[in-house]
N, C-alpha and C positions, 0 to 999 in steps of 0.2 A: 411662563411669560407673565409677568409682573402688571403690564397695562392692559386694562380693562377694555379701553376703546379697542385697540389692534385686536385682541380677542373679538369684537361684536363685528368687528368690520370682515375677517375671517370667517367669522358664522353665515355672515347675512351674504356671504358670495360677491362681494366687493372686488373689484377689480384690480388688479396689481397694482397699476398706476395711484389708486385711491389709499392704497396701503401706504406707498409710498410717500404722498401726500402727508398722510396724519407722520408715520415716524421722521421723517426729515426736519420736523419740528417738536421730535417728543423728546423729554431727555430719558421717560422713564421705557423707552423702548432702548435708549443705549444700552450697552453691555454692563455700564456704571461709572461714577464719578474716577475709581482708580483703577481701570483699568486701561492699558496702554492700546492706541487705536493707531493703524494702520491702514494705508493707500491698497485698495485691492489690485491686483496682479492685473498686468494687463491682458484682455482678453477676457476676462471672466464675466464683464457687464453681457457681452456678445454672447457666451454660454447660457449665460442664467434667462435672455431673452427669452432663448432657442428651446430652452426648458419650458419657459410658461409657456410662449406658443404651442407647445405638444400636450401639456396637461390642459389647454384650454379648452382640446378639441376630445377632450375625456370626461365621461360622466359622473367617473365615480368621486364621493366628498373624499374618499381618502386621499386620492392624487391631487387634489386643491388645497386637503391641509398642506403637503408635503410643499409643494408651489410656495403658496402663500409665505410658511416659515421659510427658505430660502430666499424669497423676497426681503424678509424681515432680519434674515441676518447679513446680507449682502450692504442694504442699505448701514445697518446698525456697525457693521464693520469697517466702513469706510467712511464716516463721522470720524470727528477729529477732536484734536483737546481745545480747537477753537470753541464747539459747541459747547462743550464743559466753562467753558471761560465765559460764556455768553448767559448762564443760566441765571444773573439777577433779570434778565428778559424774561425768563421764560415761563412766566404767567402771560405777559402779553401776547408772545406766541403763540401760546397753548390758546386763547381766547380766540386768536385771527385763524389759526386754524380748525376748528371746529366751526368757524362759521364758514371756511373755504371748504369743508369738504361735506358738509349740508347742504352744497348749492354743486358740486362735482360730485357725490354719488348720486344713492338712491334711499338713502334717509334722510329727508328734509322732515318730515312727521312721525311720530310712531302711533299718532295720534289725531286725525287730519279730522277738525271740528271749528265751527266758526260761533261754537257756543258753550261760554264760559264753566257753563254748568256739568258739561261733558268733559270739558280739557281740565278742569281744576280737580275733579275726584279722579282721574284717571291715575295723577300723582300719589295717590292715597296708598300706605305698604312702602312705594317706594323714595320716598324725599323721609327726612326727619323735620321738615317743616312743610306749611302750607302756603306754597305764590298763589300772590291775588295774579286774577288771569281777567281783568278789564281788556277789553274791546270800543276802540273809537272810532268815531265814523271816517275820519280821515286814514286813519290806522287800522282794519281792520284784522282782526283775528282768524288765524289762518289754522291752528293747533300747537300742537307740542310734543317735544320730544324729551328721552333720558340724556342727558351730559354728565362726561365727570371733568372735575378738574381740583387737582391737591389729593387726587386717590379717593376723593369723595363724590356721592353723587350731584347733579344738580340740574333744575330745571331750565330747558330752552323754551320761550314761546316764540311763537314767529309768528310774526306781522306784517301786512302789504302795504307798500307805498307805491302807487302807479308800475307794479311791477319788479318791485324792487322789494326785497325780500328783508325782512328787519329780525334780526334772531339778539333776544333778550335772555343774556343768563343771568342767575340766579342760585346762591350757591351759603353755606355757611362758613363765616370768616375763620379759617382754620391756621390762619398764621396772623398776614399783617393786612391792615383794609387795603383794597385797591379804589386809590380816587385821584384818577386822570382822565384826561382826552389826549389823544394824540390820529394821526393818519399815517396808513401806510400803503401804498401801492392804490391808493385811487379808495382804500376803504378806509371810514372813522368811526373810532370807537369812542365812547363815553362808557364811563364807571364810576361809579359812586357808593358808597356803604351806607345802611342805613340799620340801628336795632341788629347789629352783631352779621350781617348780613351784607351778603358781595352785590352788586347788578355791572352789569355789560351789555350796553346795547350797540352793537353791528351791522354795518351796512354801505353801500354802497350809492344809496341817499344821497344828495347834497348834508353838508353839515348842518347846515339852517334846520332841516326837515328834521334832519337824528336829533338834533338838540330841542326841536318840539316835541316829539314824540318822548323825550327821554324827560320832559318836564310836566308832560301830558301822568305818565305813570307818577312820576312822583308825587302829582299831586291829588292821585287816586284815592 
């Protein structure tokens, strides 16, 4: 298995539904760019259910690997060559979903600190660069978590707006800059390059709020 994320979301005992989440917007959980995708059979969504329900109620990790991968090739096999046809999106995806499934699992932090000096060496081994990790009183600093995105790694910080959760990545520009805003489903992103360097900041925010806060970092 090729994607790093679906491996850690398997590790950490992730729930089906959560699996399903990240691969339904990965391309690198497809099977691949040429390979031919097919409608699953019917009846088989109803099998695979009736499966996880039984290894749910099992303790051992081995019958949750076995789970999970059946999760991951059900979903991966009944993708279509529409999502292949979709993928100059799919940076953008990849971004909304990693901030949908930080706020629908149970890794929101790997690293849960409201103090700079604690969240910024944490990244220390594993980033090949160092985020500034500012804290604003309107913004507060909440920690930080590992992300990848382009097969590399990259830093999430997460930050509170009245409850509302703000996750900033950060990441090195490994192809082309991403620098837009756009909204989808009620959430807005902003991205900007900056010194060879990707940021996305996501949330749920009013846009007014993300575009402070997203001007607030810049001007750090």
């Amino acid at each position: 298995m090729s994607c790093e994320i679906a491996r850690r979301l398997m590790e950490s005992g992730e729930s089906a539904a959560a699996i399903q989440t990240h691969t339904a917007s990965c391309l690198s959980c497809a099977i691949g760019e040429n390979t031919s995708y097919y409608e699953a059979p019917a009846g088989l969504e109803e099998k695979i259910r009736a499966s996880l329900a039984t290894e749910r109620h099992r303790p051992s990790r081995r019958n949750w690997w076995a789970a999970a991968a059946v999760a991951l090739l059900v979903v991966s096999g009944t993708l279509t060559v529409d999502l292949v046809r979709q993928s100059g999106n799919a940076m953008e995806t990849a971004i909304l979903s990693a901030h949908l499934r930080s706020l629908e699992g149970t890794h929101l932090l790997d690293v849960p600190s409201s103090d700079q000096h604690t969240v910024k060496p944490w990244f220390n081994g594993k980033l090949d660069f160092s985020p500034a990790v500012p804290s604003f009183p309107d913004f507060p600093l909440l920690g930080g978590r590992l992300e990848y995105f382009e097969a590399h790694p990259a830093a999430a910080l997460i930050y509170d707006r009245g409850q509302h959760m703000i996750n900033l990545f950060i990441w090195h520009v490994n192809g082309s800059t991403l620098e837009k805003t756009w909204t989808s489903n009620g959430y807005h992103v902003i991205c900007w390059a900056k010194d060879r360097m990707n940021y996305c900041a996501v949330s749920d925010v009013n846009a007014a709020e993300l575009d402070r806060f997203a001007a607030l970092y810049r001007a750090n």
